[in-house]
N, C-alpha and C positions, 0 to 999 in steps of 0.2 A: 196797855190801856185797859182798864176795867171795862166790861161789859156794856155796863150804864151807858158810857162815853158813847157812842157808836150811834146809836140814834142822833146826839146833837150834832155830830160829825157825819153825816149822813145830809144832815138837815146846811151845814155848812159844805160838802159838796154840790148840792144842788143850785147854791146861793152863787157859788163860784163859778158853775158851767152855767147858769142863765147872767150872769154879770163876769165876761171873759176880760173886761179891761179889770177888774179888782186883784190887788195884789196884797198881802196876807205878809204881817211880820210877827211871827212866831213867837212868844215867850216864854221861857221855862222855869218853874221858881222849884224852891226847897224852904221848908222851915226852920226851925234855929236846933233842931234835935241833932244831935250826932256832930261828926269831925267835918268842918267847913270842906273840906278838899272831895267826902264822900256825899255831901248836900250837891255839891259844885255836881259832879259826875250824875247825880238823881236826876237833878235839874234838867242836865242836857240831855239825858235817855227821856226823861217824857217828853220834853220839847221836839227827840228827834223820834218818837212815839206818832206823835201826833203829823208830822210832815209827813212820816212814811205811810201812813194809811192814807193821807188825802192825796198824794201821790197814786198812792194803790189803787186810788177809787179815781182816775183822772185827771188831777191838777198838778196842771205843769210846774215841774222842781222851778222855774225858772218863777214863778210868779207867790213865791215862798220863800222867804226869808228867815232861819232862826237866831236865837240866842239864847243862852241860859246864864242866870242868875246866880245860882246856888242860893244859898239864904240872905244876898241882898236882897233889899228893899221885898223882904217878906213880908205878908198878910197878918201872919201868923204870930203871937207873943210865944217864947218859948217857957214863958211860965204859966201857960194854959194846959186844962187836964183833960 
């Protein structure tokens, strides 16, 4: 996770330990650059990025859910510079 990240995830543990019924389904995307199989793989290290520090920081694996995308249903055009 970049640096930057940590603050907003700092700001969504706090959100989590003062609202213990919320439960958090995780997603992980990639954009259309590179071999679908190594988008597929990005995808799931940041999605599984982000579980493990909100873990790290208190919230139960149990109340977490992820999935990763790879460059389905991306944001992203891949003819963007």
């Amino acid at each position: 996770l970049a640096p930057h990240f940590a603050k907003q995830l700092d700001q969504l543990v706090v959100l989590l330990n003062n609202q213990p019924q919320l439960a958090l389904d995780l997603s992980g995307f990639a954009d259309q650059r590179g071999d679908e199989q190594a988008n597929f793989l990005l995808s799931k290290k940041r999605v599984n990025a982000v579980q493990s520090y909100l873990i790290k920081h208190g919230v139960s694996h149990k109340r977490l859910s992820t999935q990763a995308f790879g460059e389905q249903h991306t944001l992203a055009n891949s003819n963007t510079t």
